[in-house]
MARSELO-507203 format. One record per residue (C-alpha): chain; residue in one letter; x, y, z. Coordinates in pm, 1 decimal. Layout:
N
<r mol="A" type="a" px="X" py="Y" pz="Z"/>
...
// end
This chain:
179
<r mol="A" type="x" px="2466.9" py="-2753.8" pz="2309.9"/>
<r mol="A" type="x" px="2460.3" py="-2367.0" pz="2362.4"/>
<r mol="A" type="x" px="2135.6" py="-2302.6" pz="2494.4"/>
<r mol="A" type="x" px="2134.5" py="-1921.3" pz="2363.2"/>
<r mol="A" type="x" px="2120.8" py="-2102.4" pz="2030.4"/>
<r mol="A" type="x" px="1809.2" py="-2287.7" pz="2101.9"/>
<r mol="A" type="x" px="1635.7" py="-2021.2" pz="2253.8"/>
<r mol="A" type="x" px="1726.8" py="-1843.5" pz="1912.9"/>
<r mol="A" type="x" px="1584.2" py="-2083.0" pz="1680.7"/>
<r mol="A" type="x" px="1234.3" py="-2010.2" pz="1532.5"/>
<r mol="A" type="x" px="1044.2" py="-2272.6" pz="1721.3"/>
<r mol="A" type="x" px="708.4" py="-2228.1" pz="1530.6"/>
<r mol="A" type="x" px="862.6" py="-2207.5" pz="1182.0"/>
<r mol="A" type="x" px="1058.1" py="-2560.9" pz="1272.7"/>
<r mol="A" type="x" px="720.2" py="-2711.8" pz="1418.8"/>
<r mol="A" type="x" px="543.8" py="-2553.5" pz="1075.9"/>
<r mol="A" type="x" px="805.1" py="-2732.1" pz="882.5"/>
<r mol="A" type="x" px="738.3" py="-3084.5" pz="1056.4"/>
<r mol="A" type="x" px="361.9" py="-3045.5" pz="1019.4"/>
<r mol="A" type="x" px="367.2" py="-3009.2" pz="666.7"/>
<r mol="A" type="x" px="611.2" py="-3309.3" pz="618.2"/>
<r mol="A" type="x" px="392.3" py="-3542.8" pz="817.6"/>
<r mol="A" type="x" px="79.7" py="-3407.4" pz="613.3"/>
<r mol="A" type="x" px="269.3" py="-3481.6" pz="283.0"/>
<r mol="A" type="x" px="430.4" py="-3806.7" pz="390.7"/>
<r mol="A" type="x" px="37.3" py="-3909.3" pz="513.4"/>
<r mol="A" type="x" px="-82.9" py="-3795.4" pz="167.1"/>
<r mol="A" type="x" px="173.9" py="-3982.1" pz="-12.7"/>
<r mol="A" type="x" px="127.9" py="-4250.3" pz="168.1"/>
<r mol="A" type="x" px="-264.6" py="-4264.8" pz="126.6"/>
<r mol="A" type="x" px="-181.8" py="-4173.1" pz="-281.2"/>
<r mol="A" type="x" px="46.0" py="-4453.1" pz="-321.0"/>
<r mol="A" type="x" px="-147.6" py="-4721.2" pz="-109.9"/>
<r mol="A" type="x" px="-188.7" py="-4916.7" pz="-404.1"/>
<r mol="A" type="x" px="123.5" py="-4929.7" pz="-588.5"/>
<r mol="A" type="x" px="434.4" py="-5075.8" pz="-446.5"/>
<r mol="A" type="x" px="520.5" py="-4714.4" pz="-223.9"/>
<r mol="A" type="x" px="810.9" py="-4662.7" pz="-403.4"/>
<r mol="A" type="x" px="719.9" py="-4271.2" pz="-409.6"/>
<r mol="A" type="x" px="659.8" py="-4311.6" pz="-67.4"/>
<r mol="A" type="x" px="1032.0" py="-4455.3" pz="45.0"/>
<r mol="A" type="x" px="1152.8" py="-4245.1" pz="-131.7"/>
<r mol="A" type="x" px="1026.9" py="-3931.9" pz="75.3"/>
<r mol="A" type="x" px="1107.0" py="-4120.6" pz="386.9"/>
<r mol="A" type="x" px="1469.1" py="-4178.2" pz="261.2"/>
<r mol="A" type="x" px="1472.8" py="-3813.2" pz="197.9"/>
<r mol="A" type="x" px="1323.1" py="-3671.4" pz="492.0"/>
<r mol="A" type="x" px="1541.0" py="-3883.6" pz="717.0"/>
<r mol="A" type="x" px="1858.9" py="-3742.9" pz="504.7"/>
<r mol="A" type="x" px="1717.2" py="-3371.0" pz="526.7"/>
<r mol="A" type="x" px="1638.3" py="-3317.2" pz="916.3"/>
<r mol="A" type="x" px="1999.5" py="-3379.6" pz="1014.6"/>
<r mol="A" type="x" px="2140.3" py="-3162.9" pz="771.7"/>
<r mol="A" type="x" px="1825.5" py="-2913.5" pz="915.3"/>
<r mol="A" type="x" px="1971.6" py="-2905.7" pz="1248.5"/>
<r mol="A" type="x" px="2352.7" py="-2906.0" pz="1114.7"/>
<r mol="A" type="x" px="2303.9" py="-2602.4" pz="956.5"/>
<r mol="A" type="x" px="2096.3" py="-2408.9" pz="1230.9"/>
<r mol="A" type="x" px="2444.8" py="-2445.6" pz="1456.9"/>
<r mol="A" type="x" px="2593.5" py="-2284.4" pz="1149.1"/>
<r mol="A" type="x" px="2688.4" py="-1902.6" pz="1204.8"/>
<r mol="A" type="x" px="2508.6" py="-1724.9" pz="906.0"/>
<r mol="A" type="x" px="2830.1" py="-1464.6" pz="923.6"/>
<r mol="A" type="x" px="3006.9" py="-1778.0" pz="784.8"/>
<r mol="A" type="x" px="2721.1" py="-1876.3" pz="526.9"/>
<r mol="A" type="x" px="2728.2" py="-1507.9" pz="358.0"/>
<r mol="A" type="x" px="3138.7" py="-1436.6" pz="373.8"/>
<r mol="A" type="x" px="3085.6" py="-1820.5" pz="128.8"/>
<r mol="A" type="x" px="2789.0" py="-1678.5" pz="-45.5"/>
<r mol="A" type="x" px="3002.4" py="-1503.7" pz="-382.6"/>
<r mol="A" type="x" px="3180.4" py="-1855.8" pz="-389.0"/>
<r mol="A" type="x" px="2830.5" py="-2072.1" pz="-377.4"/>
<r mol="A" type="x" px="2681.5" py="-1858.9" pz="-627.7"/>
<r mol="A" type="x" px="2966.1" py="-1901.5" pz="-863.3"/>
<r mol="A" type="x" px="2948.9" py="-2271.9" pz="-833.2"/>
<r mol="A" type="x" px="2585.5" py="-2274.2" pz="-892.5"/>
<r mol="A" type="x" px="2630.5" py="-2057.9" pz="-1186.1"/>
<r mol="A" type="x" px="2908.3" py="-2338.5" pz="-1321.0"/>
<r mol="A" type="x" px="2619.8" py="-2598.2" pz="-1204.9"/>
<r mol="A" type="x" px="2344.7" py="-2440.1" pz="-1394.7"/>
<r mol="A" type="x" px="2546.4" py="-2440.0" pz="-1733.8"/>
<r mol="A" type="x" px="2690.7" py="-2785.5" pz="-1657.7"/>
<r mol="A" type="x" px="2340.3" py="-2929.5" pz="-1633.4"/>
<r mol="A" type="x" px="2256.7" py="-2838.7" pz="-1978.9"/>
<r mol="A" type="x" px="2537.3" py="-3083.3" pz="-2118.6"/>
<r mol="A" type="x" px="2376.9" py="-3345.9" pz="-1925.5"/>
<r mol="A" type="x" px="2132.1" py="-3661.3" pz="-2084.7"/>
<r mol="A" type="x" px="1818.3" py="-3561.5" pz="-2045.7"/>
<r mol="A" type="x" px="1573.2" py="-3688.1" pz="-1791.9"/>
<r mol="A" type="x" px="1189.4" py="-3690.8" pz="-1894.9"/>
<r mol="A" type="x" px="1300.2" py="-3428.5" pz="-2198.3"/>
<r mol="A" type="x" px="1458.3" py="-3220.9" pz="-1941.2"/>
<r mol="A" type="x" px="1818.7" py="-3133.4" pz="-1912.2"/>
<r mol="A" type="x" px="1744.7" py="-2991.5" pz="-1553.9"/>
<r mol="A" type="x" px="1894.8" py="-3289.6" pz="-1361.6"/>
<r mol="A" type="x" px="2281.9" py="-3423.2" pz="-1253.9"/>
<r mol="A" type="x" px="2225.4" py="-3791.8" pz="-1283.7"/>
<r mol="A" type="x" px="2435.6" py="-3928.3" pz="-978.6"/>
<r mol="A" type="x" px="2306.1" py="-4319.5" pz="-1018.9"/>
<r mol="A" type="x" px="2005.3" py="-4507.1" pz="-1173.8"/>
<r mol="A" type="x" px="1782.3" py="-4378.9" pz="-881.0"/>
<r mol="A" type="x" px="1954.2" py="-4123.4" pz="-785.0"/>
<r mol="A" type="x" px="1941.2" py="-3735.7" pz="-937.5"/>
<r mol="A" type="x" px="2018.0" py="-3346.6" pz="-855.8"/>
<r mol="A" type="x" px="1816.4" py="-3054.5" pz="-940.1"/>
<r mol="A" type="x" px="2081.4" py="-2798.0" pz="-939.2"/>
<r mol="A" type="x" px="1788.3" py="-2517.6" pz="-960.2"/>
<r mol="A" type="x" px="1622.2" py="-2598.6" pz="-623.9"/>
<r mol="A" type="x" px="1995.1" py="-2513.6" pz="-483.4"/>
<r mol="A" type="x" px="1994.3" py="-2224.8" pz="-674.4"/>
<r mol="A" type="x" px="1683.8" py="-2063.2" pz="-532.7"/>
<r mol="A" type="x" px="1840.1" py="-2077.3" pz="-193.4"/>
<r mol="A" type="x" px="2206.2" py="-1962.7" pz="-259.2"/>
<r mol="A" type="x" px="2048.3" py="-1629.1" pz="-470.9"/>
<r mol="A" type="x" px="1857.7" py="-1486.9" pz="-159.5"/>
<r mol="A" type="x" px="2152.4" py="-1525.8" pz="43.7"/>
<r mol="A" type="x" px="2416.6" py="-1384.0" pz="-225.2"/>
<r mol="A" type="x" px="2148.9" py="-1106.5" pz="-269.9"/>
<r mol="A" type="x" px="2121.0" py="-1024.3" pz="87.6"/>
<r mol="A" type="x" px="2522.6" py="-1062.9" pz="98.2"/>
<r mol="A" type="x" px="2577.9" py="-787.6" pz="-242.5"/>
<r mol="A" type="x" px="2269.0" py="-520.7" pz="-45.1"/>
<r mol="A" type="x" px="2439.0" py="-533.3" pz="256.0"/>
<r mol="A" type="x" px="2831.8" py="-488.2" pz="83.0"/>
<r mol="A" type="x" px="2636.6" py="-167.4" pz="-94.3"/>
<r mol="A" type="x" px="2510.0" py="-13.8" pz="190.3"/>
<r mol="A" type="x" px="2824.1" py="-74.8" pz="498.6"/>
<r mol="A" type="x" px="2985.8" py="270.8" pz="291.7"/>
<r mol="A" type="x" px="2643.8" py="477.0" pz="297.2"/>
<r mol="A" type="x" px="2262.9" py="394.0" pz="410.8"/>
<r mol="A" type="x" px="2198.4" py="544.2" pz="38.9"/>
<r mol="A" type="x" px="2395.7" py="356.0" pz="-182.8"/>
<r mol="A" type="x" px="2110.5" py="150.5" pz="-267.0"/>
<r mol="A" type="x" px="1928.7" py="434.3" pz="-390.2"/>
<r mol="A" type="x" px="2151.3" py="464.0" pz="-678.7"/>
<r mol="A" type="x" px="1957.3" py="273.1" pz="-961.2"/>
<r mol="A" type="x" px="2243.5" py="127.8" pz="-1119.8"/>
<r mol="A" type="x" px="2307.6" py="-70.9" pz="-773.6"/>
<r mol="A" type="x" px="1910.6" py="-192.8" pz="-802.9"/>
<r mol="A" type="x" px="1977.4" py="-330.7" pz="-1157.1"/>
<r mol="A" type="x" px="2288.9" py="-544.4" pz="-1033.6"/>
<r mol="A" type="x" px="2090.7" py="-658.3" pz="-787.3"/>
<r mol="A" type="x" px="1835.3" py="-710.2" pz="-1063.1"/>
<r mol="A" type="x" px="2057.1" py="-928.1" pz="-1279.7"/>
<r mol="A" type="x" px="2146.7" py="-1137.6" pz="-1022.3"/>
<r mol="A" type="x" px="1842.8" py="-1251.8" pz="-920.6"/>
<r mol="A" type="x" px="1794.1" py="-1296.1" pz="-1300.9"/>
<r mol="A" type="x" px="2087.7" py="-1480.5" pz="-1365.5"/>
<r mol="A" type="x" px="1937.0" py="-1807.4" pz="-1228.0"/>
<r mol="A" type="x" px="1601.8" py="-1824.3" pz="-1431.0"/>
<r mol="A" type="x" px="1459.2" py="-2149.9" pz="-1675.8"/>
<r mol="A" type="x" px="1589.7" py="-2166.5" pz="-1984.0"/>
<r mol="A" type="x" px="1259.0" py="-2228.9" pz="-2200.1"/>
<r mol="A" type="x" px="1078.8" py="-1928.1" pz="-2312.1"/>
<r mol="A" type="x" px="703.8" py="-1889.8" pz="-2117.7"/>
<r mol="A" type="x" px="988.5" py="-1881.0" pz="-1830.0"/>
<r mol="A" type="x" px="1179.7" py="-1615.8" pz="-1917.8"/>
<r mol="A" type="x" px="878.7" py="-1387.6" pz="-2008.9"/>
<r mol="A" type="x" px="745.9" py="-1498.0" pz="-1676.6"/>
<r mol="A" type="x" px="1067.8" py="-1425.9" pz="-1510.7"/>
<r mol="A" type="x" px="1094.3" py="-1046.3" pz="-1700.0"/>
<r mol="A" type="x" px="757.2" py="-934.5" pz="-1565.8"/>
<r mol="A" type="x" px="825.1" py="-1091.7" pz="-1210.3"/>
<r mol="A" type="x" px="1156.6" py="-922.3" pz="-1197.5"/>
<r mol="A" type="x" px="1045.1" py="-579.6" pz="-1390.5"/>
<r mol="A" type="x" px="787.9" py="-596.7" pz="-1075.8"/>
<r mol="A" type="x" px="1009.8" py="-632.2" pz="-809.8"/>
<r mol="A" type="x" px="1273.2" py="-402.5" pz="-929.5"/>
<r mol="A" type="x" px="987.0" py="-96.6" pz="-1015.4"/>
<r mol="A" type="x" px="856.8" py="-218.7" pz="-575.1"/>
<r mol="A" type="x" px="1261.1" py="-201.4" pz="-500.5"/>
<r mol="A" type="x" px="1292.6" py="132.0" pz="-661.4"/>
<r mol="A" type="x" px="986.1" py="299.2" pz="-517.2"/>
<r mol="A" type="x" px="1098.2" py="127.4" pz="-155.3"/>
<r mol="A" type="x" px="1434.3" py="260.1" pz="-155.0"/>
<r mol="A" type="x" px="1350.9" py="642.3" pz="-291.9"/>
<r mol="A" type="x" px="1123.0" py="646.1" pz="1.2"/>
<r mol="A" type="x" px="1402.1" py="678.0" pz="247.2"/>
<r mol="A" type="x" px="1591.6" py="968.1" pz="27.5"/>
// end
């Protein structure tokens, strides 16, 4: 193990991380004391799944992560639409239903590939000029991607179009400052 990579990684956001996944597996626990913990196990299962993949992807170089980033957004695009031709789960067609106990979210994925294909497009608009995104048509690309990945019901997307009418007006302000 390169130890310039563990004296790189963020030692009190990892320990943060851990603390709040004890405190929810000791709530759940405590919440599920008298049913048969199957709420429980299944955090366990997925905690014990998740911190391997954790420390996989800290060796990962990020370069690598955002070269991939236009390809993972495009397959969570084709995920997101998929999902809506799936049976619905609890009146929701939010969910890839791998087995019985068993299901995706597709969104939660989402969330994470968006920030990185958004930090990917700012940085591809400003290697030719510092400026370029200043220009406001660049700020509403940006705009509709973030947008792209929204809930489908309606108190969402009027949610979503005040949220992202916010951040766009704060982007917009941010980015004339340095004209």
């Amino acid at each position: 193990m390169n130890k310039r990579m563990l004296k790189n990684i963020e030692w009190g956001i990892l320990i943060c991380c851990i603390i709040l996944l004890c405190i929810g597996i000791v709530a759940l626990f405590s919440s599920t004391h008298d049913s048969d913990f199957e709420e429980f196990q299944k955090q366990i299962l997925w905690a014990l799944i998740s911190i391997p993949i954790m420390v996989i992807i800290v060796f990962i170089d990020y370069n690598l992560i955002a070269k991939i980033s236009p390809f993972l957004y495009g397959l969570i695009l084709l995920a997101l639409v998929t999902v809506l031709f799936m049976e619905p789960i609890n009146g929701a067609r939010s969910w890839f239903k791998i087995s019985e106990n068993f299901t995706i979210q597709p969104s939660e994925f989402a969330k994470i590939i968006v920030i990185i294909f958004l930090a990917y497009i700012i940085v591809k608009f400003q290697q030719k000029d510092k400026t370029e995104i200043n220009k406001i048509w660049k700020l509403a690309i940006i705009f509709l991607i973030a947008r792209s990945t929204n809930g489908i019901n309606c108190t969402s997307a009027r949610l979503w179009n005040c949220y992202g009418f916010c951040c766009f007006c704060s982007l917009y302000v941010v980015c004339c400052r340095h004209r």
